[in-house]
C-alpha positions in Angstrom: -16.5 22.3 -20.2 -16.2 18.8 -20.9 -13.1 16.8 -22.5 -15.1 15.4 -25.4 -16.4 19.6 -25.9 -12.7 20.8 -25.9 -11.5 18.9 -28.0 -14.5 19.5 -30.4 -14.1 23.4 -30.3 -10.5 22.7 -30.4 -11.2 20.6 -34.3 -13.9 23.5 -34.9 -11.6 25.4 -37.5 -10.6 22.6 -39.6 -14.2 22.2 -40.1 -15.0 26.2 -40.7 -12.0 25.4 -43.2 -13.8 22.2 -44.9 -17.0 23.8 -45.3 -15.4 27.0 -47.3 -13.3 24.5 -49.3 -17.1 23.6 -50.6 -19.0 26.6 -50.6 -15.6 27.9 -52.9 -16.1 24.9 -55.2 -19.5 26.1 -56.3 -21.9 23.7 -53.2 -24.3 25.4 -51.4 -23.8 25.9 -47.8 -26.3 22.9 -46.9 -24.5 20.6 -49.2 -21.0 22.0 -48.7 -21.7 20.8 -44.6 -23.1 17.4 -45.3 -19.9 16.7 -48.3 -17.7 17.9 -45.1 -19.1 15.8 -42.6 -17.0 12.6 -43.8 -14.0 14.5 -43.6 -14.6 16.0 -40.4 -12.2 15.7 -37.3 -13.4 12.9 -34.8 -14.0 14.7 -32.4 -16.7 16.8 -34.1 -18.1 14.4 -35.9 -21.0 13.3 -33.8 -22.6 17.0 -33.3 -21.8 17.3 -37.3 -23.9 14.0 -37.9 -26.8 15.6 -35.9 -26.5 18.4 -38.1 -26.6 16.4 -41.3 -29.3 14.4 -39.9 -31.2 17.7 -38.9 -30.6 18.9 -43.0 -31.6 15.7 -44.2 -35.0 15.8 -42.5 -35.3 19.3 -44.2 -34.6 21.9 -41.6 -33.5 24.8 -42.7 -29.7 25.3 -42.9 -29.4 28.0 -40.0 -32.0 26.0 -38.0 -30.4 23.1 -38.7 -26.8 24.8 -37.3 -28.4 26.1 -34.3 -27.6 22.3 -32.6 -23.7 23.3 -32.8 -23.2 25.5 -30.1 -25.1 23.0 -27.7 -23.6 20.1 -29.0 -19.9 21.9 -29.5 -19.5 24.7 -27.0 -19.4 28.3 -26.8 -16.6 27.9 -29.9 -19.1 27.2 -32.1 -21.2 30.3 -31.7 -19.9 32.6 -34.5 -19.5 30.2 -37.0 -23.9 29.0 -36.4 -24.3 33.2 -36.4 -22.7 33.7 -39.4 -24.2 31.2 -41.9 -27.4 31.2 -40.5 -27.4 35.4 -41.0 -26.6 34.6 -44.7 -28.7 31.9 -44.8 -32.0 33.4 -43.5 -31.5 37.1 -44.3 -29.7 36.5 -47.6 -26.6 38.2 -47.0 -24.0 37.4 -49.3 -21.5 34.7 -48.4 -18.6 35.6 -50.0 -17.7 38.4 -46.9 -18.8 35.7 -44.7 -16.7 33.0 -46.1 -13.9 35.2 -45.5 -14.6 36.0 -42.0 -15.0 33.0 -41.0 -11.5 31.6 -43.0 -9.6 35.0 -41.0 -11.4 33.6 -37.5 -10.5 29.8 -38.1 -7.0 31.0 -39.1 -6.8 33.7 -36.2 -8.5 30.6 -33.7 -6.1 27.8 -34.8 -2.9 30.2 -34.5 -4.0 31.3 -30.8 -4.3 27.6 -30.2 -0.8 26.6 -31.1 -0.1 29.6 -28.8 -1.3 28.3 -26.0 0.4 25.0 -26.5 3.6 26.6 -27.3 3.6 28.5 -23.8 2.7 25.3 -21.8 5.5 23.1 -23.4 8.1 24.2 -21.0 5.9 23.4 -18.1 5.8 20.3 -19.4 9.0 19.8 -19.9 10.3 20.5 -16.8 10.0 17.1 -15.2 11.8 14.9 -17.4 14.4 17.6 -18.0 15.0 17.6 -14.7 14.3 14.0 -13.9 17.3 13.4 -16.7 19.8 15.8 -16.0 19.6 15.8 -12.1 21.3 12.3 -12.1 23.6 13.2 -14.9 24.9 16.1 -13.3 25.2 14.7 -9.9 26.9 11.0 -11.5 29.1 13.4 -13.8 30.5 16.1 -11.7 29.3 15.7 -7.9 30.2 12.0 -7.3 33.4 12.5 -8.6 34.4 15.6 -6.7 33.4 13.9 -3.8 35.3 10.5 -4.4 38.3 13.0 -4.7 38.0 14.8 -1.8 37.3 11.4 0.2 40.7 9.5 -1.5 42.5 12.8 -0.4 40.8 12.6 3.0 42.0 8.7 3.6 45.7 9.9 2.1 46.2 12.1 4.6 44.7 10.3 7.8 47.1 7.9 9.5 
């Protein structure tokens, strides 16, 4: 997976969480995605702008999603299934909505997770590039200078 595709799956939940914001405020799904679009994170803004561009021409809503997962990754994948079941079979959205808001929440929690556990890797190096020096300036250098003052004392 591409750089430019991990970061976009990465930004995929603050978008699930735009497009609910408008769908709750009384849009339709089509209109709630291209009022979200603006406000979408960079880095999924360009396969969001094909979507909009798709709607615009008058593609249907879950044809129109169907671009995502291509454009966006894998990541994308539930989000496309779920609207575009409820947009071509009529299911309601309201247990869709929902879904969706528990997996963006569930998605963007495991994802501070996995940063969490890699901070101490990263860490590592400048902790130890910083206190390797302070330890040895602070308590090696000066044991030694001891031991070598008490070593020229003695010697005739």
């Amino acid at each position: 997976m591409s750089r430019a595709t991990e970061r976009a799956a990465v930004a995929l939940p603050d978008f699930v969480e735009l497009i609910i914001v408008g769908v709750r405020a009384g849009l339709a799904p089509a209109a709630a995605v291209g009022v979200a679009a603006p406000h979408a994170p960079p880095a999924l803004r360009p396969a969001v702008a094909e979507v909009v561009h798709r709607l615009d021409r008058g593609v249907r809503l879950a044809d129109a999603l169907s671009v995502l997962p291509d454009l966006v990754g894998p990541a994308a994948t539930a989000f496309v299934d779920a609207l575009a079941t409820a947009d071509r079979y009529g299911h309601p959205l309201e247990p869709v909505l929902d879904r969706l808001a528990v997996d963006a929440r569930t998605e963007r929690r495991h994802q501070a997770e996995r940063q969490a556990r890699t901070l101490p890797v990263r860490l590592a190096f400048p902790l130890v590039v910083c206190t390797l020096p302070a330890f040895v300036l602070l308590a090696i250098v000066p044991a030694l200078l001891g031991a070598v003052s008490t070593l020229r004392g003695l010697a005739p």
